[in-house]
C-alpha positions as a Markdown table, in Angstrom:
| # | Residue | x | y | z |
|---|---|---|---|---|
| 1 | Unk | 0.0 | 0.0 | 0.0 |
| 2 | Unk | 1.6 | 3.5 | -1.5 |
| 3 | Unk | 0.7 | 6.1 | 1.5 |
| 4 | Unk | -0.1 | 9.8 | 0.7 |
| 5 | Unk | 3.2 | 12.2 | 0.8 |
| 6 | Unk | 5.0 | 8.7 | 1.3 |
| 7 | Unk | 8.3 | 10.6 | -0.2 |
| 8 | Unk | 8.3 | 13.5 | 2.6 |
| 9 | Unk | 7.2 | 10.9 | 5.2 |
| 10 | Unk | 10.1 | 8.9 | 4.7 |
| 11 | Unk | 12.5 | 11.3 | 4.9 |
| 12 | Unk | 11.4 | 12.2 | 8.3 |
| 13 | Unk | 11.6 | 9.0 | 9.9 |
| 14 | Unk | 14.9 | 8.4 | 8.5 |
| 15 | Unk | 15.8 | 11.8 | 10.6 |
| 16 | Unk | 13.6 | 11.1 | 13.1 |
| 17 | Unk | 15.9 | 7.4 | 13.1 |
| 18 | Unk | 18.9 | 9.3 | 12.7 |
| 19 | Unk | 18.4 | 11.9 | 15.8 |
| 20 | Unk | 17.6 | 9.3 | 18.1 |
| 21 | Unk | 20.4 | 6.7 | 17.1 |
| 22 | Unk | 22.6 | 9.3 | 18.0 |
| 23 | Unk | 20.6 | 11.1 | 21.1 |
| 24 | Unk | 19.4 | 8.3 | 22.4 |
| 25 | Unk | 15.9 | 8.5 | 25.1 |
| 26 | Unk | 16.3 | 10.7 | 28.3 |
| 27 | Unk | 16.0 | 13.9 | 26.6 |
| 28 | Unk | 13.4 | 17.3 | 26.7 |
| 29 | Unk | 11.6 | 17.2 | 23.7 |
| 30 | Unk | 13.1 | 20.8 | 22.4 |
| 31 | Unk | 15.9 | 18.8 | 22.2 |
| 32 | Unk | 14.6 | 16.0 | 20.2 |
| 33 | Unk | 13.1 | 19.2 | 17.9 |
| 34 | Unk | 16.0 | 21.1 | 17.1 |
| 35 | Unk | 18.3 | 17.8 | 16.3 |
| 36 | Unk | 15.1 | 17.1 | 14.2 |
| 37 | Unk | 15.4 | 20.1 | 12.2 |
| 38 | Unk | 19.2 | 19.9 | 11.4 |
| 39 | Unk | 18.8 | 16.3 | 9.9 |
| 40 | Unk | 15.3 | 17.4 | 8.4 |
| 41 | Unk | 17.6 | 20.7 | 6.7 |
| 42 | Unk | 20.4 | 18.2 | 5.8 |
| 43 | Unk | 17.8 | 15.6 | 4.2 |
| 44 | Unk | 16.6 | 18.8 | 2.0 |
| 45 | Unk | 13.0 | 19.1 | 3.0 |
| 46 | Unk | 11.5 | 22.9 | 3.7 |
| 47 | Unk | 9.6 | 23.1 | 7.2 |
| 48 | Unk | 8.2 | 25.7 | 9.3 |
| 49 | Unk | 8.4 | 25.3 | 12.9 |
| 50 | Unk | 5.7 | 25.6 | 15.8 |
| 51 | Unk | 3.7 | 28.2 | 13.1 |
| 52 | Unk | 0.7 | 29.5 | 15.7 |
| 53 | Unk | -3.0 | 28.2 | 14.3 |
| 54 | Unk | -6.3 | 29.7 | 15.5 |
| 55 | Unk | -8.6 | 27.5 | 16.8 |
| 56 | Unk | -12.3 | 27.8 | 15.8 |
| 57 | Unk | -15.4 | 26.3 | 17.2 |
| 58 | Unk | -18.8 | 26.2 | 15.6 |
| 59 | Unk | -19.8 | 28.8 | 13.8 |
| 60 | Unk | -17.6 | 31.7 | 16.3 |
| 61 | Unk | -16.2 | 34.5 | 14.1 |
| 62 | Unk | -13.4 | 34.7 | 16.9 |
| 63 | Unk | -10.6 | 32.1 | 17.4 |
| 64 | Unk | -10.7 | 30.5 | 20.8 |
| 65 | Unk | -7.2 | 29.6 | 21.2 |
| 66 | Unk | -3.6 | 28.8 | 19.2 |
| 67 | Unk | -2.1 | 25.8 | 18.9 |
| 68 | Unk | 1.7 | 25.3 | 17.5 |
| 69 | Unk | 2.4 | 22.0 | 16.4 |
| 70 | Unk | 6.2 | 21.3 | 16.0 |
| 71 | Unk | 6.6 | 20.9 | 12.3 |
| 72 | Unk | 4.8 | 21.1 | 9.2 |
| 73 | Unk | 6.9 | 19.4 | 6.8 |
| 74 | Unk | 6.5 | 21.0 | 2.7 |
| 75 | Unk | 3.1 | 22.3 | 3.8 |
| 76 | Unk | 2.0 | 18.9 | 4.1 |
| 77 | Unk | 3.1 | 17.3 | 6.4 |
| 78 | Unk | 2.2 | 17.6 | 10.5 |
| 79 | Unk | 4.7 | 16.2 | 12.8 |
| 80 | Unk | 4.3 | 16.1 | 16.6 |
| 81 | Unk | 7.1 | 15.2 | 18.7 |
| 82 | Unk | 6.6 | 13.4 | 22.0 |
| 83 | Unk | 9.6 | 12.4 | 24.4 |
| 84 | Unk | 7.8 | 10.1 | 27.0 |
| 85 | Unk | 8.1 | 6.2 | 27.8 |
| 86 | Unk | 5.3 | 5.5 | 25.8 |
| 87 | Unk | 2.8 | 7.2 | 23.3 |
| 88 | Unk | -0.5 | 7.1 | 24.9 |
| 89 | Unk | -4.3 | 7.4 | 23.1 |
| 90 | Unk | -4.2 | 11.2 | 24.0 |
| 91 | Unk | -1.1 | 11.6 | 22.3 |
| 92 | Unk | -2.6 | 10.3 | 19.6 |
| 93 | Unk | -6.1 | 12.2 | 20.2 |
| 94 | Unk | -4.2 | 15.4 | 19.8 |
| 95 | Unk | -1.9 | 15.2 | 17.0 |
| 96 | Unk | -5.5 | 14.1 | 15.1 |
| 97 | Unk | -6.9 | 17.6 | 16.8 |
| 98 | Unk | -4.2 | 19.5 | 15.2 |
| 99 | Unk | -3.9 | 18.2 | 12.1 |
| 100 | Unk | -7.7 | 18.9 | 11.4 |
| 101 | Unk | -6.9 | 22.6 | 13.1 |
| 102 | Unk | -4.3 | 22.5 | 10.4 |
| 103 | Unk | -6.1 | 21.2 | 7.2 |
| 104 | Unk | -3.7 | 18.9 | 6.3 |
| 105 | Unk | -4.4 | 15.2 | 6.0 |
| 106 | Unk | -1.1 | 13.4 | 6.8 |
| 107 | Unk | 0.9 | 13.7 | 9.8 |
| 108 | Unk | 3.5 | 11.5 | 12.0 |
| 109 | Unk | 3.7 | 11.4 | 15.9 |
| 110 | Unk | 7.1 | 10.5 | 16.9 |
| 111 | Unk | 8.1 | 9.5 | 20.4 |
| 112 | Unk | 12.0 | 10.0 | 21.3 |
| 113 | Unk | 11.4 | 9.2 | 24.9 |
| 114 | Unk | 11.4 | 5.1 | 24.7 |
| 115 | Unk | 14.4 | 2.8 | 24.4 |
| 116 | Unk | 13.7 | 2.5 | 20.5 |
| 117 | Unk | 12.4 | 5.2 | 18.5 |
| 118 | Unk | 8.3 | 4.8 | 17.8 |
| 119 | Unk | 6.3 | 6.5 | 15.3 |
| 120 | Unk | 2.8 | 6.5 | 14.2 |
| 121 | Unk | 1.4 | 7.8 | 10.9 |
| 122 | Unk | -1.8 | 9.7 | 10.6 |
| 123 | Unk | -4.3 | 9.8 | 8.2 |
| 124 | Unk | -7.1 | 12.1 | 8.5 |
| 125 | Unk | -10.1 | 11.6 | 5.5 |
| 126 | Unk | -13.0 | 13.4 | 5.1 |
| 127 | Unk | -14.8 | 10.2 | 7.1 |
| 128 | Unk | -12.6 | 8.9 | 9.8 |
| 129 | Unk | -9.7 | 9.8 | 11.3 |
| 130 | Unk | -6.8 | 7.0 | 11.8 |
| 131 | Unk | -3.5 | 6.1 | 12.7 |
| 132 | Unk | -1.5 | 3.1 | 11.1 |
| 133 | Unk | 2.3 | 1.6 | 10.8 |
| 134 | Unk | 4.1 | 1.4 | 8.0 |
């Protein structure tokens, strides 16, 4: 099965694979982020980090709040960073929340914190939302 933005996604995980083989776990995840962003630069791919996106609920004409998710990868990509022992269903509930706050339809959620590096890949359709592993 050929996943959406499977090119860009790749690339990530293999910098996402190549911060943590060098980092390791123990780590804040800022840390994690801006090792993230050098192998991201070095693998070629344009990003924008933690851009700030309104919130909207209903039919309010005012934002409620601002969310800034870590990455957005070639403006189509999200990517969530986690550094915790072990990506939990809120995790997972969130990274969903932004990427609809967002308007995009693929995203990863990649957790540095565990012994080996774990990521999930999200795809949000105009029906459901899921996550899956490559």
């Amino acid at each position: 099965m050929e996943y959406k933005h499977a090119d860009i996604t790749q690339k990530i995980i293999g910098a996402s694979f190549e911060v943590h083989k060098f980092l390791g776990n123990g780590f804040q995840e800022v840390i994690y982020q801006r090792a993230l962003a050098y192998e991201m630069r070095t693998a070629g791919l344009e990003f924008a980090r933690e851009i700030e996106q309104e919130i909207f609920y209903k039919e309010l004409q005012e934002p409620i709040g601002t969310r800034r998710a870590d990455f957005v990868v070639e403006g189509k990509v999200l990517v969530e960073i986690k550094a915790v022992i072990q990506l939990e269903d809120v995790h997972m509930a969130q990274a969903l929340n932004y990427l609809k706050a967002y308007k995009l339809e693929v995203g990863l959620l990649i957790n540095f914190g565990s012994k080996s590096m774990e990521f999930k890949r999200l795809i949000l359709t105009q029906q459901s939302a899921k996550s899956n592993h490559p």
